[in-house]
RORO-627587 format. One record per residue (C-alpha): residue number from 1; residue in three letters; x, y, z. Coordinates in Angstrom, 3 decimals, decimal comma, padded with zeros to 6 digits. Example, Ala and Ser with C-alpha at 12.3 -4.5 7.8 and 13.67 -1.06 7.14 Angstrom:
RORO-627587
<1 "ALA" <012,300 -004,500 007,800>>
<2 "SER" <013,670 -001,060 007,140>>
end
This chain:
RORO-627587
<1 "UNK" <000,134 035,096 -029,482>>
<2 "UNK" <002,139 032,662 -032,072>>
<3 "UNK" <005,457 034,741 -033,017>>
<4 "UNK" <007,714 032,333 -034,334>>
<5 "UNK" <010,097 034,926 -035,893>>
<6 "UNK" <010,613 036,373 -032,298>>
<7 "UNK" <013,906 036,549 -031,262>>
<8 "UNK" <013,046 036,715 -027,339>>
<9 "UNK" <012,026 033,428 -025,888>>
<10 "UNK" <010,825 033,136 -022,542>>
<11 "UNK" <010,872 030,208 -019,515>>
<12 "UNK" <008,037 027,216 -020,204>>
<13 "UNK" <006,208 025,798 -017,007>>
<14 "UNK" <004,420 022,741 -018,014>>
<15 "UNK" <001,803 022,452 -015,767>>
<16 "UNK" <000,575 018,888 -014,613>>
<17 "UNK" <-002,734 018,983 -012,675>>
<18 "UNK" <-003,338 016,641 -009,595>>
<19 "UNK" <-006,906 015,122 -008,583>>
<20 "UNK" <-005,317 011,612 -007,188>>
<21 "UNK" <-004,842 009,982 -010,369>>
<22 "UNK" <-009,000 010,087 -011,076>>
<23 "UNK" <-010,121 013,624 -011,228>>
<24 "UNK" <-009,329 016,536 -012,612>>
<25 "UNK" <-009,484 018,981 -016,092>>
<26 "UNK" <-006,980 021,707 -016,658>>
<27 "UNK" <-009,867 024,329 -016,594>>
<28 "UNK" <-011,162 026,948 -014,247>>
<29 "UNK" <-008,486 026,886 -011,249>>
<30 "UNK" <-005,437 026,242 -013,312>>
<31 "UNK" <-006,473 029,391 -016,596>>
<32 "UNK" <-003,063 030,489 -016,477>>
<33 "UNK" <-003,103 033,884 -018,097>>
<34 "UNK" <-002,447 035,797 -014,793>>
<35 "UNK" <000,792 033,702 -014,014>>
<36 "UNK" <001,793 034,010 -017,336>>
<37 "UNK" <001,352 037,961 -018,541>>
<38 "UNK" <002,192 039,091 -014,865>>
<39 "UNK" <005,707 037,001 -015,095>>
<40 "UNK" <006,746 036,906 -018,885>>
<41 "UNK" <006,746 033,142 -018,423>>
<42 "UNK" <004,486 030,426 -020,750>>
<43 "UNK" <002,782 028,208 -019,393>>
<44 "UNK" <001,469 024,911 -020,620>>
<45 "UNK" <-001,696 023,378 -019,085>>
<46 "UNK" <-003,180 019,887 -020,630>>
<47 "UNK" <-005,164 016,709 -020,142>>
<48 "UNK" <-004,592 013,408 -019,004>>
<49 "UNK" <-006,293 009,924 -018,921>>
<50 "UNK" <-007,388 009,230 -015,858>>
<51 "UNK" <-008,615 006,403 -013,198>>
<52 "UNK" <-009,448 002,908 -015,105>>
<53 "UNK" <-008,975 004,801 -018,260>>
<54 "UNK" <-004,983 005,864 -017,379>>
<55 "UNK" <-004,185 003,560 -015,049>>
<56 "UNK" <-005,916 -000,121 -015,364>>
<57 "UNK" <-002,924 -002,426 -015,222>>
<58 "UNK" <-002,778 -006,656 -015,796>>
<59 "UNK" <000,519 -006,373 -015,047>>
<60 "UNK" <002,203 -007,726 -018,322>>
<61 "UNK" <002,168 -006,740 -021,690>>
<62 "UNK" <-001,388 -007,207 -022,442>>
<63 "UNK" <-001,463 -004,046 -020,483>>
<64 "UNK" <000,538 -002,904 -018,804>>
<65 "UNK" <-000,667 000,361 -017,612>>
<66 "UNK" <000,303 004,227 -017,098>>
<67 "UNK" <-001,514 005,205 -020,010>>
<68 "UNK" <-001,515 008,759 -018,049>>
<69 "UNK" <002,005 009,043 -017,367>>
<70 "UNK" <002,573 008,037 -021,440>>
<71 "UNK" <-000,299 010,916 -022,350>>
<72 "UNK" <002,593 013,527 -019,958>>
<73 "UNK" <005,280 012,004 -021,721>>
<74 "UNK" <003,761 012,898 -025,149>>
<75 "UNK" <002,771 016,586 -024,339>>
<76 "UNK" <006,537 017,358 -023,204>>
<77 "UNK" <007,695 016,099 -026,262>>
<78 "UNK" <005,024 017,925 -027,985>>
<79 "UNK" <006,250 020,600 -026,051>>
<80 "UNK" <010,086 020,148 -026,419>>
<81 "UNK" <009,747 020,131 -029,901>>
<82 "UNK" <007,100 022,686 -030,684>>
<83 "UNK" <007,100 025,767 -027,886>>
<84 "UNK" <009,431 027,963 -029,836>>
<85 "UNK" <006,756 028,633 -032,084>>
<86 "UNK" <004,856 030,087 -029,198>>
<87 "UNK" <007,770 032,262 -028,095>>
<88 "UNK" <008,876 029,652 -025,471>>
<89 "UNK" <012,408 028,034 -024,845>>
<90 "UNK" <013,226 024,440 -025,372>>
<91 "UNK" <015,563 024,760 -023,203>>
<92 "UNK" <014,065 026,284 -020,616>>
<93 "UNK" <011,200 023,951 -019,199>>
<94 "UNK" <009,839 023,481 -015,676>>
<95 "UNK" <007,936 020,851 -014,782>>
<96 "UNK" <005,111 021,260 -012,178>>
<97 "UNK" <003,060 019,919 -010,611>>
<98 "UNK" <000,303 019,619 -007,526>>
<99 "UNK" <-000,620 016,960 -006,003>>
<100 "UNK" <-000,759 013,847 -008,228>>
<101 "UNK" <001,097 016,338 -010,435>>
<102 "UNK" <003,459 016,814 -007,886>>
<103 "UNK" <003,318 012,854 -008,407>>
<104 "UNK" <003,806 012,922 -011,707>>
<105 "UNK" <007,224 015,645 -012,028>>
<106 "UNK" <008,674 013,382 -009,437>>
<107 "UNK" <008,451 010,251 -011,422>>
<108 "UNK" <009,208 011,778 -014,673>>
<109 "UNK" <012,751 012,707 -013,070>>
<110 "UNK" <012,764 008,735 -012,753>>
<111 "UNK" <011,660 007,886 -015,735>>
<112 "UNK" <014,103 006,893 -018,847>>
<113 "UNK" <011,183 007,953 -020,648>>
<114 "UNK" <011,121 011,703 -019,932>>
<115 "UNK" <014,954 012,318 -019,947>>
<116 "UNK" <016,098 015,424 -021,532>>
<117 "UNK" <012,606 017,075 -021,744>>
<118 "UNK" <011,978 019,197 -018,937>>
<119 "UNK" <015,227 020,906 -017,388>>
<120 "UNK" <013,961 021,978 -013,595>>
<121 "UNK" <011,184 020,409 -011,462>>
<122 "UNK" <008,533 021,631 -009,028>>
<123 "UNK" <006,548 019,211 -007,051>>
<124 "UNK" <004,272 021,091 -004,800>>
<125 "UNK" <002,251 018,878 -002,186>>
<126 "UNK" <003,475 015,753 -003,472>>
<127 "UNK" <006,631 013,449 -004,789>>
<128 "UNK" <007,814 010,337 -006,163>>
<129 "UNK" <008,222 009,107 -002,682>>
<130 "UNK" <004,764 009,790 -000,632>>
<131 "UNK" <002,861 006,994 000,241>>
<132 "UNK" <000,329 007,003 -001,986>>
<133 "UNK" <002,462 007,531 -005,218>>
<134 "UNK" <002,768 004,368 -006,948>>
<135 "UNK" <000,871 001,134 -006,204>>
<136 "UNK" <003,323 -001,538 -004,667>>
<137 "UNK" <003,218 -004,620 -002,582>>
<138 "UNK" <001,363 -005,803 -000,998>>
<139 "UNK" <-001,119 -004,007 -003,095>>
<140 "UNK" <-001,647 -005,975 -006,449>>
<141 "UNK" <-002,861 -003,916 -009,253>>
<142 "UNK" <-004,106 -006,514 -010,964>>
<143 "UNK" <-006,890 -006,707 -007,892>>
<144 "UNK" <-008,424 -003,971 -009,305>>
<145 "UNK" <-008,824 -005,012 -012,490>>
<146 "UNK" <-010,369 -008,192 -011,653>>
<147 "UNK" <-012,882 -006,331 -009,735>>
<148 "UNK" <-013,658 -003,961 -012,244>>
<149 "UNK" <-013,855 -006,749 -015,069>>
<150 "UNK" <-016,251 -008,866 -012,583>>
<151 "UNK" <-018,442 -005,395 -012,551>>
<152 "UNK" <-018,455 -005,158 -016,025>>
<153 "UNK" <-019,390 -008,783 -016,858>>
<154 "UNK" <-016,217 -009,807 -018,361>>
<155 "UNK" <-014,521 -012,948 -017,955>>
<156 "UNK" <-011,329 -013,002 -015,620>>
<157 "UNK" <-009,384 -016,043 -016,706>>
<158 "UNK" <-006,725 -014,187 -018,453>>
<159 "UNK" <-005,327 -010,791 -019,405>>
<160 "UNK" <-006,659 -010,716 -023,083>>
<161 "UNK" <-010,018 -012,335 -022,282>>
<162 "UNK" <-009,882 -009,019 -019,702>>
<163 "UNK" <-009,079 -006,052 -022,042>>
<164 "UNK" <-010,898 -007,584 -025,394>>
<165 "UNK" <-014,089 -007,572 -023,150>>
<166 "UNK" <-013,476 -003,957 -021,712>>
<167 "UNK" <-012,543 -002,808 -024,795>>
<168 "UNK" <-016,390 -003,549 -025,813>>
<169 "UNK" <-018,389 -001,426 -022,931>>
<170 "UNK" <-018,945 002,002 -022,630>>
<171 "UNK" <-016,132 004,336 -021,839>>
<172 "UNK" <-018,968 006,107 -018,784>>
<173 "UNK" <-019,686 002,608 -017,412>>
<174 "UNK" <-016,455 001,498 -016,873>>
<175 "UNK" <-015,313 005,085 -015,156>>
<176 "UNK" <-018,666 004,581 -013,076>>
<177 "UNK" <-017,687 001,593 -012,108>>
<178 "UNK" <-014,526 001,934 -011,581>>
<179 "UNK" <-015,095 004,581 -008,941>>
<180 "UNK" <-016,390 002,311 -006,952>>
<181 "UNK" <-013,198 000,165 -006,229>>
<182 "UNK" <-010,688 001,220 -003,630>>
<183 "UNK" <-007,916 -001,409 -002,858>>
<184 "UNK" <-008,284 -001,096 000,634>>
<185 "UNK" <-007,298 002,505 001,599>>
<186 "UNK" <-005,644 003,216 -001,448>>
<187 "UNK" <-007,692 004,087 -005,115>>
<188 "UNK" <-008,547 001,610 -007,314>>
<189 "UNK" <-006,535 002,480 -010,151>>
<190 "UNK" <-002,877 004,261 -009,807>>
<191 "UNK" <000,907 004,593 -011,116>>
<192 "UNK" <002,368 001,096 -011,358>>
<193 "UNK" <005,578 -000,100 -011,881>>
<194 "UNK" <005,556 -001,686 -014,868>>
<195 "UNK" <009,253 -002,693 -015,596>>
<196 "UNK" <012,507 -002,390 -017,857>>
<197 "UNK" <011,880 -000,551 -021,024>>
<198 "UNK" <008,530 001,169 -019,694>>
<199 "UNK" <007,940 004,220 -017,810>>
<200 "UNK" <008,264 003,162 -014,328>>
<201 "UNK" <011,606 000,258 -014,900>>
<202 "UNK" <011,607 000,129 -011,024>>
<203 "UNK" <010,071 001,422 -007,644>>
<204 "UNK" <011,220 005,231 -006,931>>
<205 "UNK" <012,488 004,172 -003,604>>
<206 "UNK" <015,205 001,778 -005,454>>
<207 "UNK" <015,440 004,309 -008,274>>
<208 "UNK" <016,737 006,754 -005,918>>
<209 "UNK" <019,166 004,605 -004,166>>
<210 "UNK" <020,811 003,662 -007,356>>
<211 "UNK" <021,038 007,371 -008,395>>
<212 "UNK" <019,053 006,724 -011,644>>
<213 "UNK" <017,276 010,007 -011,616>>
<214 "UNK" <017,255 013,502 -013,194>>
<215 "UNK" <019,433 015,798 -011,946>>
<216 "UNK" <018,453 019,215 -011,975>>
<217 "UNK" <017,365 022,710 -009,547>>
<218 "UNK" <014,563 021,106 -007,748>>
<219 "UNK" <011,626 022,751 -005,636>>
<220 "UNK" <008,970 021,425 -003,629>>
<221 "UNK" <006,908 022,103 -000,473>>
<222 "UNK" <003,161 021,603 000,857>>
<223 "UNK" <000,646 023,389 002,925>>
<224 "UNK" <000,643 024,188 006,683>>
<225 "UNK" <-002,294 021,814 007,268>>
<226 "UNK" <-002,601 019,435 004,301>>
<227 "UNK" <-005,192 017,092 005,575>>
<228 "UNK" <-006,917 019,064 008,114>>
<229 "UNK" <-010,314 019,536 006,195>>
<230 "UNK" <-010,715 014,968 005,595>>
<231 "UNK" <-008,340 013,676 008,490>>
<232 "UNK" <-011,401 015,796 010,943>>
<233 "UNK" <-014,178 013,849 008,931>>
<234 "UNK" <-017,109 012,177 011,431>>
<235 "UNK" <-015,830 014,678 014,197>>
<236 "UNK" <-018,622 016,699 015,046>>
<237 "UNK" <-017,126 019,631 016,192>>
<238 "UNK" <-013,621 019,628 014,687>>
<239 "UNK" <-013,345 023,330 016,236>>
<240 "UNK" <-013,519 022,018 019,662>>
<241 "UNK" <-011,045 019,573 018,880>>
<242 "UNK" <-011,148 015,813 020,008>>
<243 "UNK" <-010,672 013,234 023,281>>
<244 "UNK" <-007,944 011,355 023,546>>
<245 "UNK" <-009,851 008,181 023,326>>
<246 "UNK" <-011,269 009,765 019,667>>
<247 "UNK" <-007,579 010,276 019,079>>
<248 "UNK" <-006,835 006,567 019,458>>
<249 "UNK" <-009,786 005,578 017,166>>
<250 "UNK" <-008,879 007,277 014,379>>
<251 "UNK" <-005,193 006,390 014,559>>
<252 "UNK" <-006,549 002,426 015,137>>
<253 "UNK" <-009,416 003,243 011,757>>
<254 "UNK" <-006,224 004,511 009,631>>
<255 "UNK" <-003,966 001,218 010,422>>
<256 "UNK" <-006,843 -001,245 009,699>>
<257 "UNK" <-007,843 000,363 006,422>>
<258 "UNK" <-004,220 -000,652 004,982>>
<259 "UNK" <-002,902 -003,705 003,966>>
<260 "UNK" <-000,050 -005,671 005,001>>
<261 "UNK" <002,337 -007,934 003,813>>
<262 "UNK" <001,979 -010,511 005,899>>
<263 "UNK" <000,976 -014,892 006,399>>
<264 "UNK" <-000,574 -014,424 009,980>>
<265 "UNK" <-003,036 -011,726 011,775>>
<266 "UNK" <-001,691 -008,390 011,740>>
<267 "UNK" <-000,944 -007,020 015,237>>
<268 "UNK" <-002,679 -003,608 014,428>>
<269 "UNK" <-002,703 -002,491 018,470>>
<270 "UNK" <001,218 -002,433 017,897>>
<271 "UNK" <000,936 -000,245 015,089>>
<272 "UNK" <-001,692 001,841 016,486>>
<273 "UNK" <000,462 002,441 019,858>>
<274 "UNK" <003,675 003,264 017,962>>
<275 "UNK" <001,812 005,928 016,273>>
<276 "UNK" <-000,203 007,221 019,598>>
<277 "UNK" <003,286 007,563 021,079>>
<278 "UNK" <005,007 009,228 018,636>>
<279 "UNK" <002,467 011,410 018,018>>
<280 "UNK" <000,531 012,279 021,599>>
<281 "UNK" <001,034 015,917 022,948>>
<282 "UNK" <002,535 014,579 025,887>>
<283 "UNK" <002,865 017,957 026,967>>
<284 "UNK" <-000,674 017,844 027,186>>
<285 "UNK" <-002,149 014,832 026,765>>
<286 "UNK" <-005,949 015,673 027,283>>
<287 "UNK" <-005,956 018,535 025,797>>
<288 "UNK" <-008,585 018,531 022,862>>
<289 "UNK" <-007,228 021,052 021,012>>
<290 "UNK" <-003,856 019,958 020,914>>
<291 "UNK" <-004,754 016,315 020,430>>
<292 "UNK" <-006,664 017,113 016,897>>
<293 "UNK" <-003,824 019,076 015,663>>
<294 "UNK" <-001,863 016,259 016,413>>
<295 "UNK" <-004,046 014,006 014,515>>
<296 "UNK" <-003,837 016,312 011,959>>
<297 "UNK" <-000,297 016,738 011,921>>
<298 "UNK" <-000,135 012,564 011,938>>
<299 "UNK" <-001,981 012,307 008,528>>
<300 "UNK" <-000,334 014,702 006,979>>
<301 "UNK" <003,485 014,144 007,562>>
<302 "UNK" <002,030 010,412 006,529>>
<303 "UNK" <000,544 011,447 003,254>>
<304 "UNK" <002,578 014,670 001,935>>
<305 "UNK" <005,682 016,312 004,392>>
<306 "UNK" <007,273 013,254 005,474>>
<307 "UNK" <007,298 012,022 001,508>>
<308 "UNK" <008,063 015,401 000,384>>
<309 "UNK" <011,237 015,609 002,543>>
<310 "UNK" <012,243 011,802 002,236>>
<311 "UNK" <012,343 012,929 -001,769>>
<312 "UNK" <014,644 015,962 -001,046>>
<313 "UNK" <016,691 013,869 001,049>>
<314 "UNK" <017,562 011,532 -001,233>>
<315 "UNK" <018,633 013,993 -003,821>>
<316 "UNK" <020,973 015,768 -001,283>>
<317 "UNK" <024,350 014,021 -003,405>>
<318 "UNK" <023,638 016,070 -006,007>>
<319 "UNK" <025,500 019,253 -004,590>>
<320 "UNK" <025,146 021,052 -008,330>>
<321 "UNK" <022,047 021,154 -008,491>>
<322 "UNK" <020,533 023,232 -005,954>>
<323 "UNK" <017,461 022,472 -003,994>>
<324 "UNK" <014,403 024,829 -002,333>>
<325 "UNK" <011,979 023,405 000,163>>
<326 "UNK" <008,913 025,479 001,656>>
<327 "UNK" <005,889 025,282 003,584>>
<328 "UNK" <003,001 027,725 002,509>>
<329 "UNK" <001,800 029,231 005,958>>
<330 "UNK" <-000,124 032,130 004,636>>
<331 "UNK" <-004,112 032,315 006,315>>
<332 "UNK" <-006,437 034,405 004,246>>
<333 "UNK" <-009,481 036,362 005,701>>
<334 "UNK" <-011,361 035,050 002,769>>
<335 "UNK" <-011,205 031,469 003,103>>
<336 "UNK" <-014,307 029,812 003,680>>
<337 "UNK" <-012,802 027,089 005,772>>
<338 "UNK" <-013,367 025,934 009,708>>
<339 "UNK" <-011,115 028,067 011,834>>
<340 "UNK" <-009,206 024,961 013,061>>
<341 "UNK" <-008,434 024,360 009,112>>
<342 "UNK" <-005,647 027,047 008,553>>
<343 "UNK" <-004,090 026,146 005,507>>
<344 "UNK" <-005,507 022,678 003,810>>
<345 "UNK" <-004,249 020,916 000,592>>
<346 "UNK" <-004,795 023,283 -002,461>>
<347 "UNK" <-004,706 026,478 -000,644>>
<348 "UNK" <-001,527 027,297 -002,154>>
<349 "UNK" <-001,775 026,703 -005,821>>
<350 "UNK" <-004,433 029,242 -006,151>>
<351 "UNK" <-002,101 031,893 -005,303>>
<352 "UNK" <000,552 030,206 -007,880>>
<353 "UNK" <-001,975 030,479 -010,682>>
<354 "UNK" <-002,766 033,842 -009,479>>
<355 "UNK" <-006,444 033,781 -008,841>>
<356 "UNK" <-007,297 036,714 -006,573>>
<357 "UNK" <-006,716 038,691 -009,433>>
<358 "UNK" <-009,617 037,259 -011,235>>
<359 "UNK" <-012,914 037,102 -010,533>>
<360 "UNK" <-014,886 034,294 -008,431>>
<361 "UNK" <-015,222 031,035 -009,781>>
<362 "UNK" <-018,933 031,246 -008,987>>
<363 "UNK" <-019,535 033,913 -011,524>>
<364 "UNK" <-018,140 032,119 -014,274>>
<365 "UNK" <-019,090 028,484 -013,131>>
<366 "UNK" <-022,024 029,124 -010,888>>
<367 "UNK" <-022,543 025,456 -009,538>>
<368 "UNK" <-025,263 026,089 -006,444>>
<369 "UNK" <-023,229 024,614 -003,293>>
<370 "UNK" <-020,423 022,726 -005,181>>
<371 "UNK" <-017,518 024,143 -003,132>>
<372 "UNK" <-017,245 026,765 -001,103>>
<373 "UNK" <-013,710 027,941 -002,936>>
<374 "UNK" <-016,109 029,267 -006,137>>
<375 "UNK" <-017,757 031,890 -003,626>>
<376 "UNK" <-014,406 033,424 -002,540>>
<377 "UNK" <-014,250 036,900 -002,313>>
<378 "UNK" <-010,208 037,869 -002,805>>
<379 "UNK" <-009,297 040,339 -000,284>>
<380 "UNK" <-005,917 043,076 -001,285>>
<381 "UNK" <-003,810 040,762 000,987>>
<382 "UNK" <-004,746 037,876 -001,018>>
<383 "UNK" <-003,456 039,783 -004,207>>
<384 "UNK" <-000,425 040,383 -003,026>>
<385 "UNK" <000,374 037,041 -001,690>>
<386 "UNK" <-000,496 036,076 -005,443>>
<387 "UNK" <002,203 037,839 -006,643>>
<388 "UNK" <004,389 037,012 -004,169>>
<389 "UNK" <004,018 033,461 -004,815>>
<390 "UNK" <004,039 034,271 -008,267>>
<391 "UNK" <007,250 035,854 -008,511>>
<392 "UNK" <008,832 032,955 -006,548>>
<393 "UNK" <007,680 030,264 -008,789>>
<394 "UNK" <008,640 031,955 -011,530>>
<395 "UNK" <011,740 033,048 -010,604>>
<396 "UNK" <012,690 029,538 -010,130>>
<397 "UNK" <011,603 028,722 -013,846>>
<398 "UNK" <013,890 031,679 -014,806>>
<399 "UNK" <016,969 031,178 -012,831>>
<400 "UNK" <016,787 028,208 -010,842>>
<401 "UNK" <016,399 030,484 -008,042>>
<402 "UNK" <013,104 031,195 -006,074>>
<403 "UNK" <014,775 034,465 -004,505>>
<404 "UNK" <017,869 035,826 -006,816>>
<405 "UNK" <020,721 037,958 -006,180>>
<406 "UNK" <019,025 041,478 -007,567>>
<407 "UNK" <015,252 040,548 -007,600>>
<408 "UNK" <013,750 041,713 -004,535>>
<409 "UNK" <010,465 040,505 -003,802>>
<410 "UNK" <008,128 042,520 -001,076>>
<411 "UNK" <007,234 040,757 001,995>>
<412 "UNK" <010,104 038,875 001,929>>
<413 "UNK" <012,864 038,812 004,884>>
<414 "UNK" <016,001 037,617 003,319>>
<415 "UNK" <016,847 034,970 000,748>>
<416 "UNK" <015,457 031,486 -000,088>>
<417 "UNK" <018,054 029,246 001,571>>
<418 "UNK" <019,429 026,143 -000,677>>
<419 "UNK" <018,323 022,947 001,276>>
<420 "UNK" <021,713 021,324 001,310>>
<421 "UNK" <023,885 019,024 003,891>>
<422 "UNK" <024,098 020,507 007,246>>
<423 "UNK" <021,650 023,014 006,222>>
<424 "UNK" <018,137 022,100 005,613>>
<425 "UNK" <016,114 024,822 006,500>>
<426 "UNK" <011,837 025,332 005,103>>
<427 "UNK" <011,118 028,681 003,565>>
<428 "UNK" <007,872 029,421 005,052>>
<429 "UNK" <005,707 031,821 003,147>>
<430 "UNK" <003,412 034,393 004,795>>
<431 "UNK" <003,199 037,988 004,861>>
<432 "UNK" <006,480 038,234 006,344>>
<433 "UNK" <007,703 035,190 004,422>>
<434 "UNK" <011,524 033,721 005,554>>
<435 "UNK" <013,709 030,745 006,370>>
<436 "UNK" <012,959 028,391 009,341>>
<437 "UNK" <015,112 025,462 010,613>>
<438 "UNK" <012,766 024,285 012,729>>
<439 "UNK" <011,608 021,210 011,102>>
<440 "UNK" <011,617 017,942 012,898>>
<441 "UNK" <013,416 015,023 010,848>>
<442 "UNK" <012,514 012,581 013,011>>
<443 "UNK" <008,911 012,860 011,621>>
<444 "UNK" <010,822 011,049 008,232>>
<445 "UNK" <012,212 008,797 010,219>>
<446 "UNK" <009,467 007,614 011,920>>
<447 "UNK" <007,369 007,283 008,599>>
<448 "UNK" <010,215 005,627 006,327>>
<449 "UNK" <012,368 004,114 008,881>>
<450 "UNK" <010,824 003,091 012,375>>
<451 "UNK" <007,349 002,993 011,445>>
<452 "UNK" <007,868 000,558 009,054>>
<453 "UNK" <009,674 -001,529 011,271>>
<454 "UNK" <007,240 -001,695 013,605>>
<455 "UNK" <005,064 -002,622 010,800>>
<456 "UNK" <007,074 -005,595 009,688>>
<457 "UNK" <007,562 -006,730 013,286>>
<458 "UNK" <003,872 -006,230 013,762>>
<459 "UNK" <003,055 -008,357 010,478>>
<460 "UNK" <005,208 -011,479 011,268>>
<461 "UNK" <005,436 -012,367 015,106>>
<462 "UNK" <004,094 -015,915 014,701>>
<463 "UNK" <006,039 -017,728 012,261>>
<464 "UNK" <008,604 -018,087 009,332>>
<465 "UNK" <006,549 -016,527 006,399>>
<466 "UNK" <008,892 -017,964 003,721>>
<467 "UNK" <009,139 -021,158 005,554>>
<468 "UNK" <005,213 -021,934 005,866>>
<469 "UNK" <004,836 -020,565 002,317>>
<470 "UNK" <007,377 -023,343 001,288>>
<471 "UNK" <005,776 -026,061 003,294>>
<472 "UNK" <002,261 -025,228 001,852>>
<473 "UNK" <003,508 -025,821 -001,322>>
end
């Protein structure tokens, strides 16, 4: 209801909806009228271009790309400027998002562009710093576009000759198209950086070193079992869990997808064994079981919790701002999932947005078989985790503060911890939700530091790169 003339204005979340970059509508999951009504909060929910359409780059100023993250930039200053006449505070604005929206909050506390718009963050299953965040050497944006202009019939000799021809075929085709390219393991089409002046001036990695981000009360976290559901895909029999010679073949599929900056062959067996040893259950090494949750575990610290941390990390200097980290544990009887699955990627943010107090997605988009989540029958349990999760997010928009001094949530065992120096402890949330400081941080290391020095030792054993480079030309 529009009440301009009210005197009461209440916390905004600005919602950003994931979907990698090249899916995704801020319908159906993400209706927020639960979250809102139950919490006195508003909420903002909204579109963005997407795939070729948001993120086709030629890497100069022909274009140069991020349409999407300009589209986010425009609703918070819609939003900035506007939500008092909807009875929300200016000043009062949390970003979130999931996902690629999780993405997207981290590099708007990056970007010059979004400064001063949004005053707390929320990056749930995602950050600036996960490895699939923005698109950077050795993976050239401008691949992509070549392809997708070659698809399309368009000439590739320069930038212009590029976009004027796109600019003449239909929006479907090139989105068709388009969904065909993937730059090796990584989509087509993505977050660039696309320098000084722009959204992105810099990669987040040297962003953060230099301190040139937002500071503000920051919260983030991701699912007991992110990937379970695709790193299991061509397994048979996920339940019965995998060999140890399946476990090697997956970890040697996932290091030749990528690529590598490197003038000579790639040693991939080094890669593959540093991975294998890091992540084999020595304590039993044959065990099937134990060996896919490992594999499991492997693509996920890889993809979300290692990036996730490594973001949280790096904003530990910042000792006024506080900082909440948590990992969403909770296992509902209604899930339609395998029983190895526990909780995947997404599980979580239906219990933000409050859906098991609304009624199945099948009856009100009844798609025969499109995913088992729209024939979900909410159990009581589920309802209440809804509102714990609810209150938690929103007491965070309200006071910076998942768990305040005076606002005692049920089914919770204590207080939300800060995640500080000397003192980084995981809220996990369940039915008996509560701190843990069990977290291993070598699992960062190994992704962000030693990992990618075995990488780089892996990629040049034979020669002097710069030197051949020089002598070829």
């Amino acid at each position: 209801k529009i009440n301009s003339t009210s005197v009461e204005k209440y916390p905004v979340i600005f919602f950003i909806q994931g979907g990698g970059f090249s899916v995704g509508t801020s319908m159906f999951i993400y209706s927020s009228e639960v979250l809102s009504t139950y919490n006195d909060v508003v909420v903002v929910t909204f579109n963005y271009r997407l795939q070729a359409l948001g993120y086709l780059s030629t890497q100069d100023d022909v274009a140069p790309g991020n349409w999407g993250m300009w589209d986010q930039v425009a609703a918070l200053k819609w939003v900035k400027q506007n939500i008092e006449y909807f009875n929300g505070d200016p000043d009062a604005i949390t970003a979130y998002g999931q996902s690629a929206g999780a993405v997207s909050v981290g590099l708007h506390m990056l970007s010059p562009q979004s400064k001063g718009l949004f005053n707390q963050a929320i990056t749930q299953s995602g950050s600036a710093h996960v490895n699939w965040a923005v698109k950077l050497p050795p993976y050239d944006p401008m691949d992509s576009t070549i392809e997708l202009a070659t698809k399309m019939d368009c000439p590739t000799g320069t930038s212009t000759e590029i976009i004027d021809c796109l600019r003449t075929k239909n929006a479907f085709d090139i989105v068709a198209n388009a969904f065909t390219i993937m730059d090796y393991d990584q989509l087509g089409f993505m977050v660039v950086v696309d320098g000084p002046g722009n959204f992105l001036p810099d990669d987040p990695f040297s962003l953060m070193e230099r301190g040139e981000y937002q500071k503000m009360p920051y919260m983030s976290g991701y699912t007991k079992s992110e990937l379970a559901v695709s790193a299991m895909a061509g397994i048979e029999d996920p339940n019965s869990g995998i060999t140890r010679q399946e476990f090697r073949e997956k970890i040697m599929k996932l290091v030749t997808a990528k690529k590598y900056d490197s003038c000579s062959d790639v040693i991939h067996e080094d890669i593959a064994r540093s991975m294998e040893f890091y992540y084999l259950p020595w304590e039993a090494p044959r065990d099937k079981i134990r060996l896919r949750d490992q594999y499991i575990k492997l693509e996920s610290d890889a993809d979300f919790v290692a990036g996730v941390h490594y973001s949280a990390l790096g904003m530990l200097n910042d000792e006024d701002n506080p900082k909440y980290i948590y990992r969403f544990d909770y296992e509902s009887e209604s899930a339609r999932y395998d029983d190895y699955v526990e909780v995947p990627h997404l599980e979580d943010l239906f219990y933000c947005f409050g859906r098991p107090h609304k009624r199945p997605l099948v009856d009100i988009l009844p798609v025969p078989g499109f995913v088992k989540i729209l024939e979900r029958r909410w159990t009581d349990t589920d309802r209440v985790m809804a509102d714990v999760s609810m209150a938690l997010w929103t007491n965070f928009a309200k006071y910076g503060n998942p768990t305040p001094e005076g606002h005692s949530i049920p089914g919770i065992n204590g207080t939300w911890d800060k995640y500080k120096a000397g003192s980084k402890g995981v809220f996990h949330i369940n039915e008996q939700s509560a701190m843990n400081y069990d977290f291993d941080f070598h699992d960062v290391g190994y992704w962000y530091d030693y990992g990618a020095k075995v990488v780089e030792s892996a990629s040049n054993q034979c020669c002097d790169c710069q030197a051949d480079q020089k002598a070829q030309e």
